[in-house]
C-alpha positions in Angstrom: 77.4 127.8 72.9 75.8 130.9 72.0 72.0 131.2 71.9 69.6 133.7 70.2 66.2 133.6 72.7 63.0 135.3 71.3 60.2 136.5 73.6 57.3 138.4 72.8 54.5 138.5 75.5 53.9 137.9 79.5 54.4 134.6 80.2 57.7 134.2 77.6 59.1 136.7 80.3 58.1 135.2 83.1 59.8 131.4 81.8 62.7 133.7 81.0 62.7 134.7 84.3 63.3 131.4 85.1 65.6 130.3 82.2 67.6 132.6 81.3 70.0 133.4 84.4 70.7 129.4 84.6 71.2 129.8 80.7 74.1 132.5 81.2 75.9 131.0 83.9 77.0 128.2 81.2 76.4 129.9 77.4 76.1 133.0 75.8 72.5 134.2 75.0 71.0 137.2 73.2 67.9 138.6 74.1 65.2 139.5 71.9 61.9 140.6 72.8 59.6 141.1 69.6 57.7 143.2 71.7 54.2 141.2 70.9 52.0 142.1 73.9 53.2 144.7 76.2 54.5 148.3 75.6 58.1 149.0 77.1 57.0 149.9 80.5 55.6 145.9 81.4 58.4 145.0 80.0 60.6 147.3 82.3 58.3 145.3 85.3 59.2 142.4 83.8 62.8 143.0 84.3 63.0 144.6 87.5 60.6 142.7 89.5 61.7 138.9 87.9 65.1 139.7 87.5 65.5 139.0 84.0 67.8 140.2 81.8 66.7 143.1 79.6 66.6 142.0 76.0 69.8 143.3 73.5 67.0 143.6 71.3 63.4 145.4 71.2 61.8 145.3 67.6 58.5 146.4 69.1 55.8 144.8 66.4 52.8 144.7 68.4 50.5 145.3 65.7 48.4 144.0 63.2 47.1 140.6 62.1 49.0 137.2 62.5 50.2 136.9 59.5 51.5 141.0 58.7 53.2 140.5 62.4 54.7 137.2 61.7 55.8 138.5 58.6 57.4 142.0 59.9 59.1 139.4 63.0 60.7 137.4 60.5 61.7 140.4 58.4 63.7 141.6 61.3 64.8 138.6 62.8 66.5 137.2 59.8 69.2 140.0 59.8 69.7 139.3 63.9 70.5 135.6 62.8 73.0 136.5 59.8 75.0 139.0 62.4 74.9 136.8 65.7 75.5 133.5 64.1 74.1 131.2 67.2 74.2 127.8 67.4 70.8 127.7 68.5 67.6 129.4 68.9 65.5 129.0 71.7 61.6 129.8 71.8 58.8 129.3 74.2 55.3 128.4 74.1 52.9 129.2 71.1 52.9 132.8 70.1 53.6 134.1 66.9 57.3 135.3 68.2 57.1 131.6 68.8 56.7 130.5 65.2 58.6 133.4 64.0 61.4 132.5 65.7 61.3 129.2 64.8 61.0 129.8 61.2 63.4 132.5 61.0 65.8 129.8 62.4 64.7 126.5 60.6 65.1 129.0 57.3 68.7 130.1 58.2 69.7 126.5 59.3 70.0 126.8 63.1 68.7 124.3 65.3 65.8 125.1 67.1 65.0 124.5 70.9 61.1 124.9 72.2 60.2 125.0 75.5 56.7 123.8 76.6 56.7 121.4 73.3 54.1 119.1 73.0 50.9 120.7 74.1 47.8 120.4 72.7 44.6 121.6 72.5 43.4 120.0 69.7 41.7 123.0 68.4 43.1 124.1 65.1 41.0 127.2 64.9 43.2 128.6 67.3 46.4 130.6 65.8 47.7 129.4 69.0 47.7 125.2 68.3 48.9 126.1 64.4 51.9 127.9 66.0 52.9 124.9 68.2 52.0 122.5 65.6 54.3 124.2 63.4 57.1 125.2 65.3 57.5 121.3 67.1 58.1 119.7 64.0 60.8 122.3 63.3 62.5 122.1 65.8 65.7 119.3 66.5 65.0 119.6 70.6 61.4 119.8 72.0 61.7 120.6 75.8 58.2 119.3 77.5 56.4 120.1 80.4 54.6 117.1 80.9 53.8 113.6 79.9 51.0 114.4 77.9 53.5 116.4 75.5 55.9 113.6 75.1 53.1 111.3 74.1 51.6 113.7 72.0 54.7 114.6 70.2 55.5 110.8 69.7 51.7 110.1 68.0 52.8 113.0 65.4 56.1 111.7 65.3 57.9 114.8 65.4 61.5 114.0 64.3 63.3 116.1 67.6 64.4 115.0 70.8 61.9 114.9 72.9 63.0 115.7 76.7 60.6 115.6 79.8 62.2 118.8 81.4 58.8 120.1 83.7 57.6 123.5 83.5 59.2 126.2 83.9 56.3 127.9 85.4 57.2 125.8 88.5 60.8 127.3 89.2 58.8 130.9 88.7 56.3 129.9 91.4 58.4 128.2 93.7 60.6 131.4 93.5 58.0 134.7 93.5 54.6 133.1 95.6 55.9 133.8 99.0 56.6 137.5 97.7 53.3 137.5 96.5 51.8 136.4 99.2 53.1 139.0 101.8 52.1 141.6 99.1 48.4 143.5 100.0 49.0 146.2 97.9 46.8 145.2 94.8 43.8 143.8 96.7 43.8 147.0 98.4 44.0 148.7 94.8 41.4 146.9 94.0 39.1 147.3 96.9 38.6 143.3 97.4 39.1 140.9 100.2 40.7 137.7 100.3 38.4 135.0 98.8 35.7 137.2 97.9 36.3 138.1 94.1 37.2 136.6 91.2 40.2 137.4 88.8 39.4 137.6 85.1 41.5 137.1 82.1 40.5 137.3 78.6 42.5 138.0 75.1 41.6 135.5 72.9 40.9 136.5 69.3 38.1 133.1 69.8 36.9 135.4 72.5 36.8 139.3 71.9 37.2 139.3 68.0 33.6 138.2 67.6 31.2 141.0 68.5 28.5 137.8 69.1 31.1 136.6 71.6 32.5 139.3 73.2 29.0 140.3 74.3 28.2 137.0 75.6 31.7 137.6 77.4 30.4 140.5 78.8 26.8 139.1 80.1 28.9 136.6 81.7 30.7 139.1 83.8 27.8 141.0 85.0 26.1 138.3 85.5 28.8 137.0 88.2 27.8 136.6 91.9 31.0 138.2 93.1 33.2 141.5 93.1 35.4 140.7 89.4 38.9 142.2 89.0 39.7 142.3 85.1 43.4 143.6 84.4 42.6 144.6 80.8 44.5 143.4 77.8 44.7 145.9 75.4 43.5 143.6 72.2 40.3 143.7 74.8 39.8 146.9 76.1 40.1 148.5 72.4 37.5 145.2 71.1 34.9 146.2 74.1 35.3 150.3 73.6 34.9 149.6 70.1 31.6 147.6 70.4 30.4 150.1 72.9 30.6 147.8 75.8 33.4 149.0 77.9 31.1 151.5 79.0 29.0 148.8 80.4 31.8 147.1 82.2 33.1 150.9 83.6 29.3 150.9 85.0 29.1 147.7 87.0 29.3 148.1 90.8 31.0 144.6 91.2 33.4 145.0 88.2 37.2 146.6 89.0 39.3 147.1 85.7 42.8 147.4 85.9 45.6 147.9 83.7 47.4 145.1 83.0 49.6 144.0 85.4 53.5 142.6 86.2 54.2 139.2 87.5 53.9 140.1 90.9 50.9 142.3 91.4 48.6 139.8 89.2 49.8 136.6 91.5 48.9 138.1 94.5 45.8 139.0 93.3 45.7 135.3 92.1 46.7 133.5 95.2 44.0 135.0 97.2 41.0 134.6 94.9 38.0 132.6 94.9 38.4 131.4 91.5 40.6 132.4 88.6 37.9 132.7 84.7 40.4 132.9 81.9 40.8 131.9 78.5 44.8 131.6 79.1 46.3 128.9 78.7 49.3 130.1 80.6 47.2 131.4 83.2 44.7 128.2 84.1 48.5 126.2 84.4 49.3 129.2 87.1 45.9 128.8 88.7 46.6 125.3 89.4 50.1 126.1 91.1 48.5 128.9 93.3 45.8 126.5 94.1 43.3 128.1 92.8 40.0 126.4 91.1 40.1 127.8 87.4 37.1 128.6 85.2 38.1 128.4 81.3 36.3 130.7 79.1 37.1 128.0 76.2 35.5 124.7 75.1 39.3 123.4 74.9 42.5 123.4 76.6 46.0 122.6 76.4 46.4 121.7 80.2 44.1 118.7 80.5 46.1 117.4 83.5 44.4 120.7 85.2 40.7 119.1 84.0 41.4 115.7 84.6 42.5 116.4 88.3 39.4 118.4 88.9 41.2 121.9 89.2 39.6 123.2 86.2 36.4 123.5 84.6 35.9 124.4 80.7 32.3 126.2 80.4 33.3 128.3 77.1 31.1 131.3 77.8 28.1 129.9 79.4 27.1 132.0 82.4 25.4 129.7 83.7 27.8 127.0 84.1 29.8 129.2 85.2 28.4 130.8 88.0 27.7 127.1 88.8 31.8 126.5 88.5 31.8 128.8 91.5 30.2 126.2 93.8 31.8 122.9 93.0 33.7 121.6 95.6 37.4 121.4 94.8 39.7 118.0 95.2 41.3 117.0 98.5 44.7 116.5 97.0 46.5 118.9 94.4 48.8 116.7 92.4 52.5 117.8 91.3 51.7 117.5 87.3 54.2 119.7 86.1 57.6 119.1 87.9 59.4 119.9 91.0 60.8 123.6 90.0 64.0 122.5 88.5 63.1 123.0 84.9 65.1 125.7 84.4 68.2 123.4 84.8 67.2 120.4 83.3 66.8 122.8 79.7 70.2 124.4 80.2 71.3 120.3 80.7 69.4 119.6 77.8 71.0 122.3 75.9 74.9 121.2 77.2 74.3 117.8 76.0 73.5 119.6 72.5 76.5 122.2 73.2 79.0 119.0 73.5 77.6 116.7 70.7 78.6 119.8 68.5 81.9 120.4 69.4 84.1 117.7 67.4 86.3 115.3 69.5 90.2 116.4 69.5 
């Protein structure tokens, strides 16, 4: 079976990480990395410290509005499909690589594969949910993390497959934490000690779009009781120079900004933190597997299994509930929500079962 895979941003190359070298041991699979997020260099982390392979393709359209970059993505995917001819195309999560992917594919007549199908936020205003939405009912097999995406996909009744596969988050953790954790090189970096600080993530167009918001972003982080490392997402440091903040944030005794970082740097910092603030939805799912309480700078999330088991709190940008965050006291028990790190097999399974309903009997 040959497979066309399109990434775009972090975490699609960290599930690739885990995917992709079970993928290739049994089909053939083109890369292609739209090049969304991250210049060249992250994506060069990416490959060297995950192990991943480095995509065939690099179309680098990390610019411009949701719609002009879905519409340049699809633009140049379309003429990938013609040549390459897959059977199938396989996209993660809920990007707009995602949707473009999907689209590029449901257009051309290729069946569509989409790992981490199902979840929900319930939050339409985020390009985010329309691109799930979207690309799970066009896709023939919808690969889930959890529960709570099978049952959500069979309320929409979404006409694919659904398959409970876990996440494939889970395989990544399982496989980099303990290099993580012997790694003190970024708390070092960033002048912090182990449970001291707080790690801070924040991209969303919700978020740092609105000047109103981002300020309110802002007051929240210098209003935090603790020594804050922010690895800065480019959308976010050119929103906060724009608005004349980042100057602030530069000021702040407490505050450490960062580039962005790989895979590898950012868990360690994760691992040892007091709390994780993020409006991620990638990253409060990572929290929870590095055992870390999460503070979500949204008012909804995709993970409730993290809210429901007490290991995340949503406070949207309230300072004060989230400084209060800081203090609750965190569950005894840590449940396994989201699979026992064998996901990575169980899609390549899920893909064979495709692969040999396919092939005509002799």
């Amino acid at each position: 079976m040959k497979l066309v895979t399109v990434i775009g941003n972090r975490p699609q190359f960290v599930k690739a990480a885990a995917v992709s070298r079970v993928l290739r041991e049994h089909h053939e699979e083109l890369l292609v990395n739209t090049g969304q997020h991250y210049d060249d260099e992250l994506s060069t982390i990416f490959v060297t410290e995950l192990g991943i392979p480095r995509p065939e393709k690099e179309l680098r359209l990390g610019n411009g509005s949701n719609t002009a970059q879905t519409a340049r993505m699809l633009a140049q995917l379309e003429p990938i499909l013609v040549e390459s001819r897959p059977d199938a195309v396989l996209v993660y999560g809920d990007t707009n690589s995602t949707l473009a992917g999907a689209l590029a594919a449901a257009q051309a007549g290729i069946p569509i594969a989409h790992v981490e199908a199902g979840m929900r936020s319930f939050d339409r205003r985020m390009p985010e949910e329309l691109n799930r939405v979207l690309t799970d009912h066009m896709s023939q097999l919808l690969l889930c993390s959890s529960q709570t995406a099978v049952d959500n996909l069979g309320r929409e009744q979404a006409i694919g497959e659904r398959v409970l596969v876990g996440d494939v988050m889970v395989d990544v953790a399982y496989m980099f934490q303990p290099r993580a954790a012997a790694d003190d090189v970024p708390l070092r970096e960033a002048a912090v000690e182990p449970g001291e600080y707080v790690l801070v993530t924040a991209h969303r167009a919700g978020n740092v779009d609105d000047p109103v918001r981002l300020k309110a972003l802002v007051d929240l982080l210098l209003a935090l009781p603790l020594p804050v490392v922010l690895p800065l997402h480019p959308r976010t440091g050119a929103r906060l120079d724009a608005a004349g903040l980042l100057d602030t944030l530069q000021a702040a005794p407490h505050i450490r900004l960062t580039p962005p970082l790989g895979y590898l740097a950012f868990t360690a910092l994760l691992m040892r933190a007091r709390a994780m603030l993020t409006d991620s939805g990638g990253v409060q799912k990572e929290a929870y597997l590095a055992g870390v309480p999460c503070i979500t700078l949204r008012d909804t999330t995709e993970w409730v299994e993290t809210v429901t088991n007490g290991w995340n709190v949503l406070v949207d940008l309230d300072k004060d509930a989230a400084i209060a965050a800081l203090e609750r006291i965190m569950p005894a028990e840590r449940p396994e929500l989201y699979g026992d790190g064998h996901a990575a097999a169980r899609v390549v399974a899920a893909l064979d079962l495709v692969a040999a309903a396919a092939v005509p009997a002799p």
